[in-house]
ZAKENU-596253 format. One record per residue (C-alpha): chain; x, y, z; residue in one letter. Coordinates in Angstrom, 1 decimal. Each point is the difference from the previous one (the first is absolute). Layout:
# residues N
+-------+--------+--------+--------+------+
: kette :     xx :     yy :     zz : rest :
+-------+--------+--------+--------+------+
:     A :      X :      Y :      Z :    A :
...
+-------+--------+--------+--------+------+
# end
This chain:
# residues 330
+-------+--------+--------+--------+------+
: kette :     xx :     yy :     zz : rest :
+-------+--------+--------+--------+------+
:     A :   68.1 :   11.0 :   20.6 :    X :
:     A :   -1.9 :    3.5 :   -0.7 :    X :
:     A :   -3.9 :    0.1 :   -0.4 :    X :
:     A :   -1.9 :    3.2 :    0.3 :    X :
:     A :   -3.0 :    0.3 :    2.2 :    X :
:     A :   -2.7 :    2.1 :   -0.8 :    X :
:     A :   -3.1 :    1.6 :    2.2 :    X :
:     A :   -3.3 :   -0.1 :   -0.4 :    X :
:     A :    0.3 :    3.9 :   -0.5 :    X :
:     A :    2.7 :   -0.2 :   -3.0 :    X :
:     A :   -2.1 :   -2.7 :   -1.7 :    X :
:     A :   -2.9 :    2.3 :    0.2 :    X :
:     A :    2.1 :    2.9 :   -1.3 :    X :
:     A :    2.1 :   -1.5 :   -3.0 :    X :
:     A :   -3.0 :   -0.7 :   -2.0 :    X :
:     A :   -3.4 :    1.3 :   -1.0 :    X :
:     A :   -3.2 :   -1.7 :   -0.5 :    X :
:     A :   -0.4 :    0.9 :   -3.8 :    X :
:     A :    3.9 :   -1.9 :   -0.2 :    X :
:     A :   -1.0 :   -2.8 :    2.2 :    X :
:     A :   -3.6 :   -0.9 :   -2.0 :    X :
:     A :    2.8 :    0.2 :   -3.2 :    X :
:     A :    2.2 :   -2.5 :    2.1 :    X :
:     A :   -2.2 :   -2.4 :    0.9 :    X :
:     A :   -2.1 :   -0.2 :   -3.8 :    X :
:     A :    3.8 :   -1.1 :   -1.0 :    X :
:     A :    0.0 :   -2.6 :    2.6 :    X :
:     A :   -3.2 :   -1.8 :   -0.4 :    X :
:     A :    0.8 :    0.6 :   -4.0 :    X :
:     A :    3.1 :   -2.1 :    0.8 :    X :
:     A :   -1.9 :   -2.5 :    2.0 :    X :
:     A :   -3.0 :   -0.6 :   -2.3 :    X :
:     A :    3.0 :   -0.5 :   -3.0 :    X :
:     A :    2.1 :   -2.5 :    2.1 :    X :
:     A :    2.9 :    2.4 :    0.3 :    X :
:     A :   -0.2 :   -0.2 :    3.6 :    X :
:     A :   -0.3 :   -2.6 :    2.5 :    X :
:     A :   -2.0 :    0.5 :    3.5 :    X :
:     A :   -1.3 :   -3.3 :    1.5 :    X :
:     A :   -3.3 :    0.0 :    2.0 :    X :
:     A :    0.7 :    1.0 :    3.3 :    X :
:     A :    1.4 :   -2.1 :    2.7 :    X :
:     A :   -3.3 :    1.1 :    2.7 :    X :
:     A :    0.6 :   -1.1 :    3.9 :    X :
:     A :   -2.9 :   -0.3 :    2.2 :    X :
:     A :    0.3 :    2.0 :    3.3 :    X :
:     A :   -1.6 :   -0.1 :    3.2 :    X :
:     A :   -3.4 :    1.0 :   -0.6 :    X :
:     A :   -2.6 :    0.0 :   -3.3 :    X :
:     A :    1.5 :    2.6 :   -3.2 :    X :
:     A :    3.4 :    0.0 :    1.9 :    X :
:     A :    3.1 :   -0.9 :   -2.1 :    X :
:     A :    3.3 :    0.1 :   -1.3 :    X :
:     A :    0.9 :    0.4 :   -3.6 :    X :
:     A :    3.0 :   -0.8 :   -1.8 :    X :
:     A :    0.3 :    1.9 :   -3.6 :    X :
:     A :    3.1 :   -0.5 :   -2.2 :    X :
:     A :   -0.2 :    1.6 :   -3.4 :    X :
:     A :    2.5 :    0.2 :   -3.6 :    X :
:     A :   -0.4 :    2.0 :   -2.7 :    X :
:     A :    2.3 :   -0.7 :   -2.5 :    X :
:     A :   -1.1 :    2.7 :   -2.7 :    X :
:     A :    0.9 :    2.8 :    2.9 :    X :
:     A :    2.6 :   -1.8 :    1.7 :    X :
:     A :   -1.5 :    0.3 :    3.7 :    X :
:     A :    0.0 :   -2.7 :    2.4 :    X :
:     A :   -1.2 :    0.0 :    3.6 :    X :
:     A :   -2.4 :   -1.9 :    2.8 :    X :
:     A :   -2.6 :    1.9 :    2.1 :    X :
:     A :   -0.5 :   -1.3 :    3.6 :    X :
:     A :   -3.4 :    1.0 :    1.2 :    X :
:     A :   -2.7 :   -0.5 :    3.2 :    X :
:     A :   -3.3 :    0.4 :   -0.1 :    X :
:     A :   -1.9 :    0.8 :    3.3 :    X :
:     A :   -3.7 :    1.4 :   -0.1 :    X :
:     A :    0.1 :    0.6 :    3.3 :    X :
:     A :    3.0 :    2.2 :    0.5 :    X :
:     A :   -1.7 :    3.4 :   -1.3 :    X :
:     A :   -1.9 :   -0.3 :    3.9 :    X :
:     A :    3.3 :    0.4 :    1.6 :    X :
:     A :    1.1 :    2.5 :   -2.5 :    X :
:     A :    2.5 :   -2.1 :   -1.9 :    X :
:     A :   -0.4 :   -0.4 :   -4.1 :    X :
:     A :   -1.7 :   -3.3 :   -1.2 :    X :
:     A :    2.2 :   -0.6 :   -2.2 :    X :
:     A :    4.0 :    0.1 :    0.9 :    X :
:     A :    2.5 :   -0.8 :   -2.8 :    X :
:     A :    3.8 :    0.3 :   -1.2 :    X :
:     A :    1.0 :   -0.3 :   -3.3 :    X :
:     A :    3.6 :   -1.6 :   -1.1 :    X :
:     A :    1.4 :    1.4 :   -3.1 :    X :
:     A :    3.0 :   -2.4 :   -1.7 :    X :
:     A :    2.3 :    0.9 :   -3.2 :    X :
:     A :   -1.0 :   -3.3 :   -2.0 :    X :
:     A :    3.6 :   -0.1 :   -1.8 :    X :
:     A :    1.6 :   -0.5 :    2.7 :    X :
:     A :   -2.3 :   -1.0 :    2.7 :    X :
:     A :    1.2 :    2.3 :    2.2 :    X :
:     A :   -2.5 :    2.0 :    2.7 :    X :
:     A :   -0.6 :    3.9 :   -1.0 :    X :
:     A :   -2.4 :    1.4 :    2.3 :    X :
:     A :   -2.5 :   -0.7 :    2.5 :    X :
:     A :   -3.4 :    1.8 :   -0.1 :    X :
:     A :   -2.6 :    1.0 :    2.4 :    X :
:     A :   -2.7 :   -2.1 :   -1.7 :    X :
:     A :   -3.0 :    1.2 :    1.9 :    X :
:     A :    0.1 :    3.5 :   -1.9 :    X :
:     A :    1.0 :   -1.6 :   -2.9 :    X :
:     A :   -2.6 :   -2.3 :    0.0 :    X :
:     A :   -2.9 :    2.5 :    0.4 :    X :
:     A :    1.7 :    2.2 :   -2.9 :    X :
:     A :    0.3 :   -2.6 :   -2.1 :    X :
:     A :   -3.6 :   -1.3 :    0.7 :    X :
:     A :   -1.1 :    3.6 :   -1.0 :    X :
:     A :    2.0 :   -0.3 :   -3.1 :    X :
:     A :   -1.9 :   -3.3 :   -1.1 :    X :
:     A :   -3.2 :    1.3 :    0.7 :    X :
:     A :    0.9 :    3.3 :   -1.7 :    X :
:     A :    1.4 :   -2.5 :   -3.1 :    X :
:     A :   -3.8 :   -2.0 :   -0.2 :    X :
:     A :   -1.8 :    3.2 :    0.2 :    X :
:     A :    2.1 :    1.7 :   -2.7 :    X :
:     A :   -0.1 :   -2.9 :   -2.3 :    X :
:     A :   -3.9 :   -1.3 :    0.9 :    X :
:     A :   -1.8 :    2.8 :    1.1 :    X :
:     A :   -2.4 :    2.4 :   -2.0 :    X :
:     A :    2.5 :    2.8 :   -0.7 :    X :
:     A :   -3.0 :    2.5 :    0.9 :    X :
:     A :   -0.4 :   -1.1 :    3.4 :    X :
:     A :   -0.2 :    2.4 :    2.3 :    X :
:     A :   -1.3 :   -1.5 :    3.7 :    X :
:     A :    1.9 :   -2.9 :    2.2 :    X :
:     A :   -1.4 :   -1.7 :    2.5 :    X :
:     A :    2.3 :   -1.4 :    2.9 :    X :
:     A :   -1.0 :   -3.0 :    2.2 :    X :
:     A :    2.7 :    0.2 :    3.0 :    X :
:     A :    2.2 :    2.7 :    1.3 :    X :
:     A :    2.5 :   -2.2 :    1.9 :    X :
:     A :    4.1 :    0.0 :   -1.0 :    X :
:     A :   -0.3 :   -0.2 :   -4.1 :    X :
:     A :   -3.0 :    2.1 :   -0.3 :    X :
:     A :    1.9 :    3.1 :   -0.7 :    X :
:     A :    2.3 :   -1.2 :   -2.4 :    X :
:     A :   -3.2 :   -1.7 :   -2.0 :    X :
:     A :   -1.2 :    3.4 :   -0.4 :    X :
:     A :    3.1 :    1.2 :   -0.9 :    X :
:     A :    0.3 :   -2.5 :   -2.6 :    X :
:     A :   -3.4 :    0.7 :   -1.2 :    X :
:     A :    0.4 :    3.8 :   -0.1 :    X :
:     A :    3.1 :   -0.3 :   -2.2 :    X :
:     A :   -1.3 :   -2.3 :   -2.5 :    X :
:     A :   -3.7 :    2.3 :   -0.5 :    X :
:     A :   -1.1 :    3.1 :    0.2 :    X :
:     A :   -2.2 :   -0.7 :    3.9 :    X :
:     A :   -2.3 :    3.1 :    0.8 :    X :
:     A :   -1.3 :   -1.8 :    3.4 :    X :
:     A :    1.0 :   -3.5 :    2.1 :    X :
:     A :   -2.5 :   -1.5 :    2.1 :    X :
:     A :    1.3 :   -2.0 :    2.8 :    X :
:     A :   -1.7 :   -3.1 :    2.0 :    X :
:     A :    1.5 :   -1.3 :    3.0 :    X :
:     A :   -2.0 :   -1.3 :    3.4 :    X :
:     A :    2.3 :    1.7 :    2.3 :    X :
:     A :   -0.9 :    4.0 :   -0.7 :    X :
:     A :    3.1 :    1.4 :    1.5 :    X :
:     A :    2.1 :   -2.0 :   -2.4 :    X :
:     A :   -2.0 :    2.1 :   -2.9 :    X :
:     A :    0.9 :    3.2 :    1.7 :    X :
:     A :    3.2 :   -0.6 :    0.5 :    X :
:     A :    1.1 :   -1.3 :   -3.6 :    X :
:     A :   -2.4 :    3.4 :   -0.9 :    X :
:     A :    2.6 :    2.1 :    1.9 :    X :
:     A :    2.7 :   -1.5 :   -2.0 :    X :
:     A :   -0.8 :    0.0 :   -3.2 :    X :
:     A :   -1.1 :    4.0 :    0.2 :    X :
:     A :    3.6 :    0.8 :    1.3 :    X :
:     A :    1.3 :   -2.1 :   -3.1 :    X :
:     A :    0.4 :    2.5 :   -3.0 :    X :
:     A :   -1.1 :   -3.0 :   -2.9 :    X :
:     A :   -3.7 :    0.5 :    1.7 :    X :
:     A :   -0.1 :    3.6 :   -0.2 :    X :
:     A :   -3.3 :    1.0 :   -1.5 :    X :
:     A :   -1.7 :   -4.0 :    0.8 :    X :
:     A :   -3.3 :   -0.1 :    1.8 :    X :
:     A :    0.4 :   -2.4 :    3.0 :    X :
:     A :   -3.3 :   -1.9 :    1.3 :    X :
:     A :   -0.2 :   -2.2 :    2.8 :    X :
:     A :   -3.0 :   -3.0 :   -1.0 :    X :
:     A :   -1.9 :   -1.0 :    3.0 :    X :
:     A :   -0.9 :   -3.2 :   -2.2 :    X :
:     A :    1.2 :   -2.1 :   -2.9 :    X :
:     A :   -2.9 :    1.3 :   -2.1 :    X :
:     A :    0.9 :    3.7 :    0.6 :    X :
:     A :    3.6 :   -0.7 :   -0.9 :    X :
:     A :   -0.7 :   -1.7 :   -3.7 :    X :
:     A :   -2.7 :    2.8 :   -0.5 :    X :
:     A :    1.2 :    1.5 :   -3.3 :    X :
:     A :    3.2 :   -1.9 :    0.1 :    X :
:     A :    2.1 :   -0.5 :   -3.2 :    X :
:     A :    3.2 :   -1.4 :    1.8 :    X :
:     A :   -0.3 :   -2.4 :    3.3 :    X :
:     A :    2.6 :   -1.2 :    2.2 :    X :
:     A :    0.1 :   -2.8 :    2.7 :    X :
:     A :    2.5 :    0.6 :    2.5 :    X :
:     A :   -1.0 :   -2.2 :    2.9 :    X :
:     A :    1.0 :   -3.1 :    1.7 :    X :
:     A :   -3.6 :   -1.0 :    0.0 :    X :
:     A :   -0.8 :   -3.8 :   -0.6 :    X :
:     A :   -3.6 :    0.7 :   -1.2 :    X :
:     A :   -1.0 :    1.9 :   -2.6 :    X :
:     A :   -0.2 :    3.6 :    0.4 :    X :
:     A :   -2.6 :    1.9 :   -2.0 :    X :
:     A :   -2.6 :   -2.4 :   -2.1 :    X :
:     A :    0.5 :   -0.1 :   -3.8 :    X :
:     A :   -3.3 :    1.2 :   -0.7 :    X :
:     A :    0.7 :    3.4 :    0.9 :    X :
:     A :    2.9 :    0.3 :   -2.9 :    X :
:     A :   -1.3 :    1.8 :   -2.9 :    X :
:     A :    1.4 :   -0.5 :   -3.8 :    X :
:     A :    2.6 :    1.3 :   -0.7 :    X :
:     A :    2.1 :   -0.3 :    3.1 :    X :
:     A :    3.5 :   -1.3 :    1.0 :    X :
:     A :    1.1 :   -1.9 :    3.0 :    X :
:     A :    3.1 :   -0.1 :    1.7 :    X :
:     A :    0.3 :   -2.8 :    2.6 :    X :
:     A :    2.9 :    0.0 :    1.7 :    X :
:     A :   -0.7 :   -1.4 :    3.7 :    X :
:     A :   -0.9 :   -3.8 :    0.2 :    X :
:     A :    3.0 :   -2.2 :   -0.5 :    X :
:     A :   -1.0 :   -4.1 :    1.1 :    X :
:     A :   -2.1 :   -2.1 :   -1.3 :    X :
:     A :   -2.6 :    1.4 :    2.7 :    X :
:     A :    0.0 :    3.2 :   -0.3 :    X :
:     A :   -3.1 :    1.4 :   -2.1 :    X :
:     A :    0.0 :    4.1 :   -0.4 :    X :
:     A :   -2.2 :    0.2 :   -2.9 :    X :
:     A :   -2.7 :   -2.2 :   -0.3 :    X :
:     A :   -1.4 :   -2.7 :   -3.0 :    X :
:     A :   -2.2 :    2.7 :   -1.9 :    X :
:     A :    2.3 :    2.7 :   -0.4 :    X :
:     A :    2.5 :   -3.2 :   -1.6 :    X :
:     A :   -2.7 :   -1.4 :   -2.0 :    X :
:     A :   -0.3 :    4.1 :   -1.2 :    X :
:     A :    3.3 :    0.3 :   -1.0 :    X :
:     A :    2.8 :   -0.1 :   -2.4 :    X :
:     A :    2.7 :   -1.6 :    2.1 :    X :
:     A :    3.7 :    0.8 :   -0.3 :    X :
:     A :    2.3 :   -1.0 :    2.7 :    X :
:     A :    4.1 :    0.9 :    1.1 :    X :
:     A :    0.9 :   -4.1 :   -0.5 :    X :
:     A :   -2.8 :   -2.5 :   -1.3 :    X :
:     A :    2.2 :   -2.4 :    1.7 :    X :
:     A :    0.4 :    1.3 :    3.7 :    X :
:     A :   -3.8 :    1.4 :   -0.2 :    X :
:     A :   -0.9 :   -3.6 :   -1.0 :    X :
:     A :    2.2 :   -1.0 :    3.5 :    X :
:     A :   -1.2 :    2.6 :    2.3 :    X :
:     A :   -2.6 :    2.6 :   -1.0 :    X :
:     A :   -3.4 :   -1.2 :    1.9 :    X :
:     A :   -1.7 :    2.6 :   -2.1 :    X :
:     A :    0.4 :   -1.9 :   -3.2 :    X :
:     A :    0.1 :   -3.8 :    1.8 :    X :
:     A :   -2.7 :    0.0 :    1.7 :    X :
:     A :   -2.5 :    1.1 :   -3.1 :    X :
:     A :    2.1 :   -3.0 :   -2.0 :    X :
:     A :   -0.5 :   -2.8 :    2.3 :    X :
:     A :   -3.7 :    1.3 :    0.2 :    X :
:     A :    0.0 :   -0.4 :   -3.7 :    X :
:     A :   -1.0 :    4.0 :   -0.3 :    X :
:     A :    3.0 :    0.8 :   -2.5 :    X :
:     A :    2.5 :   -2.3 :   -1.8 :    X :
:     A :    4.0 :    0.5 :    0.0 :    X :
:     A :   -0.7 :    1.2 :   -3.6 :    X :
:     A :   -2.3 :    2.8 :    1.3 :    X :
:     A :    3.7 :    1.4 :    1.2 :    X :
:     A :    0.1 :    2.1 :   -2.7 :    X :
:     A :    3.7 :    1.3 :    0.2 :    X :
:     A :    2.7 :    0.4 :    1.7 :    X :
:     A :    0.9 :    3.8 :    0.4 :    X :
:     A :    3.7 :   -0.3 :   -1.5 :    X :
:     A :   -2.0 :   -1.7 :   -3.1 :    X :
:     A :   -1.7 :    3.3 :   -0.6 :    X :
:     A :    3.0 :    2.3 :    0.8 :    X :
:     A :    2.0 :   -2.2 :   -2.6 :    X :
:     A :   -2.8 :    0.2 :   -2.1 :    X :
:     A :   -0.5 :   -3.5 :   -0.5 :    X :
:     A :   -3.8 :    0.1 :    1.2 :    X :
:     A :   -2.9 :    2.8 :   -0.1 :    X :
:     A :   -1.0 :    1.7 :    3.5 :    X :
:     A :   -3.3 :    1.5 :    0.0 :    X :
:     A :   -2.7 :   -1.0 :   -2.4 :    X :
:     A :   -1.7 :    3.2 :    0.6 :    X :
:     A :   -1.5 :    3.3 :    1.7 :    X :
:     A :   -2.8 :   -2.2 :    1.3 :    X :
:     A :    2.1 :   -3.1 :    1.2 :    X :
:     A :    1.2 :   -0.9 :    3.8 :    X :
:     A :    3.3 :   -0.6 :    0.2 :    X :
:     A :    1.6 :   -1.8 :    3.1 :    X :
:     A :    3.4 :   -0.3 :    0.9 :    X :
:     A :    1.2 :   -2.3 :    2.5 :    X :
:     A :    3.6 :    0.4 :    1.1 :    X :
:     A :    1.6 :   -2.5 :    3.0 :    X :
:     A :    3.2 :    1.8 :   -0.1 :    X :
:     A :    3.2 :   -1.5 :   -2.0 :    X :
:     A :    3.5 :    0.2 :    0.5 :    X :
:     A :    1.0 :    1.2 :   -3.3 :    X :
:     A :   -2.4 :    4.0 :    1.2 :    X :
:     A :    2.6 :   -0.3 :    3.0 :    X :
:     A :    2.9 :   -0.5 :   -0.8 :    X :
:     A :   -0.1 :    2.3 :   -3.4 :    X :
:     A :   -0.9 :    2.1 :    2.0 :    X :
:     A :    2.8 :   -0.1 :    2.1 :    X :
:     A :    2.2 :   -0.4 :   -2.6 :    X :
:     A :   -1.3 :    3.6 :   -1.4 :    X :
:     A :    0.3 :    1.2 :    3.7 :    X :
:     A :    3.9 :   -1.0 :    0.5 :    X :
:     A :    0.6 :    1.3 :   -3.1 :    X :
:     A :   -1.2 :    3.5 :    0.8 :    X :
:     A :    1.0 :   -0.2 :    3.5 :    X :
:     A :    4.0 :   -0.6 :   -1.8 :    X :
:     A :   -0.8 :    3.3 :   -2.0 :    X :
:     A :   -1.5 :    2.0 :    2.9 :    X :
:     A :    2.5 :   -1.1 :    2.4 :    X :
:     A :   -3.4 :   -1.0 :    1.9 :    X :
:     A :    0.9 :   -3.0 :    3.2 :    X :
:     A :    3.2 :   -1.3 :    1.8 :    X :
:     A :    2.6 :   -2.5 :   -1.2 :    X :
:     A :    1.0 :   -2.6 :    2.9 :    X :
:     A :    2.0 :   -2.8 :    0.4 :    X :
:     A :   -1.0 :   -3.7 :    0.9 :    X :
+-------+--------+--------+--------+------+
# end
C-alpha cells in the first residue's frame, strides 16, 4: 500500500489564500446544504484546564473528499516554544476506502483557519473596510491576517496581545511576507487602541474570558472569532453578541461547544434563533448576510472537519500535479 506524505512546507506551497478562502466557501456551502457529513467533534480532556484531544472526521459527497483530522490542543506549549495546536490530517479515496495521503495538519490547520476567516469577512464584511484589528499574535495570527488581507482591500492591522515580543515578532513576519507589502503594522498597548477605527476584528486567543468589552465596537463592524472552542471558553463578551448579527461555521457544533454563544443562551441574553445563519447558507445563497453598512456582524467559527479535509483534498490534488511530497509504503 502507497500513501503520499506531505510537509507542512508543500501544504503551504500548493495553494494560495485567495484559492483556499474559495475552498473552504464550497465546504461550508456543502455542509449548510447536507451534502456533507462532519459530526461534532470527538473532544478528550487532557491533563490540565483548555487541554485536549480532538477527533475530526469529515465527507463531502458533492466534492468527493473524505478524511479525519487528529488534533491537540495545549495553551501552554508556546512557553516552551512548541505550537498550541499540533495536528495531522488523513486524506481517504471514498470509492474505495483506500488511504491517499497523510498531511501535516498543524500548517494546514492555520491555513485553513485563515481561509474561513478570509471566507466570513469576504462574505459579511463592509466591502469598504479598510482597518483590522488583531487580538492575539500566537500560531494562527498570521494566517488570520492573511485571510483578511485577501478577502479586502486592509490599509493597516492593529495587533493586541499581553506578551509584546509576540507582537514584534509576528510584525517581523508579516513585513517579510510580500501579500503585506504597503500594510501599516501597529502594535495596541490595549484592547481600546486596537478596535480604534476598526472595520474588521479578529480573536485569535486561547483566552477563556472575554477579550476586549463590546461597548467599544462601533456600527458597522465585523467580528471574526476564531479562539474559544468548550463550553467555557468566552473570547467575546455578552454586549458585543447582544450587538450583533450572528452567523456561525455549524449551528449545530457552535450549539455543542462555542462558550461565546452558550453562555449568553443559558443566561437568556440571545435565543438559538438569534443564530442568524450558518455561513454555507449565505455562500449557497439560501440566507442574507449583512443587513447593512451600519450593522455588527459576528462570526463564530469552532472549526469543522469538512474546512480540513477539503482542504486537503485540494492540497493532494495539487501536490499530484506539482509532484509536491513523497510516496511511501506501509
Amino acid at each position: 500500500m502507497k500513501i503520499k506524505v506531505i510537509n507542512a512546507r508543500e501544504v503551504e506551497q500548493a495553494l494560495s489564500m485567495a484559492e483556499a478562502i474559495e475552498v473552504v466557501k464550497d465546504a461550508f456551502a456543502q455542509l449548510s446544504l447536507k451534502k456533507a457529513r462532519s459530526p461534532v467533534r470527538t473532544s478528550v480532556p487532557l491533563k490540565d484546564p483548555g487541554e485536549a484531544a480532538l477527533l475530526m472526521p469529515a465527507y463531502l459527497a458533492e466534492s468527493g473528499a473524505l478524511g479525519a483530522k487528529m488534533v491537540t490542543v495545549l495553551p501552554g506549549n508556546p512557553q516552551a516554544h512548541r505550537p498550541a495546536v499540533q495536528a495531522i490530517v488523513f486524506l481517504f479515496d471514498p470509492s474505495t476506502g483506500s488511504p491517499l495521503a497523510v498531511l501535516e495538519g498543524t500548517q494546514l490547520t492555520r491555513f485553513r483557519t485563515g481561509a474561513a476567516t478570509g471566507a466570513a469577512t469576504q462574505v459579511l464584511s463592509r466591502p469598504d473596510s479598510t482597518t483590522m484589528a488583531l487580538f492575539g499574535a500566537g500560531g494562527q495570527s498570521f494566517y488570520q491576517v492573511q485571510g483578511v488581507l485577501a478577502a479586502r482591500k486592509i490599509g493597516r492591522v492593529r495587533i493586541f496581545d499581553l506578551l509584546p515580543e509576540r507582537i514584534a515578532r509576528l510584525k517581523a513576519q508579516l513585513q517579510a511576507d510580500p501579500s503585506c507589502r504597503g500594510v501599516e503594522l501597529i502594535p495596541a498597548a490595549t484592547p481600546a487602541q486596537a478596535l480604534e477605527g476598526a472595520d474588521i476584528v479578529v480573536t485569535a486567543t486561547t483566552s477563556s474570558h472575554p477579550v476586549f468589552d463590546g461597548k467599544l465596537l462601533s456600527e458597522g463592524m465585523h467580528v471574526n472569532a476564531i479562539g474559544a472552542f468548550t463550553p467555557e471558553m468566552q473570547e467575546v463578551d455578552e454586549e458585543c453578541i447582544r450587538r450583533s448579527r450572528i452567523f456561525v461555521d455549524s449551528v449545530e457544533a457552535c450549539l455543542e461547544e462555542a462558550g461565546d454563544l452558550i453562555i449568553p443562551l443559558r443566561k437568556g441574553i440571545i435565543q438559538k434563533k438569534d443564530l442568524w445563519a450558518e455561513l454555507g447558507e449565505v455562500v449557497a445563497g439560501k440566507k442574507p448576510g449583512r443587513g447593512g453598512p451600519r450593522e455588527i456582524t459576528y462570526f463564530k467559527s469552532v472549526g469543522n472537519a469538512v474546512q480540513d479535509v477539503a482542504v486537503a483534498q485540494a492540497v493532494y490534488q495539487r501536490a499530484e500535479e506539482r509532484n509536491l511530497g513523497r510516496e511511501v509504503d506501509l
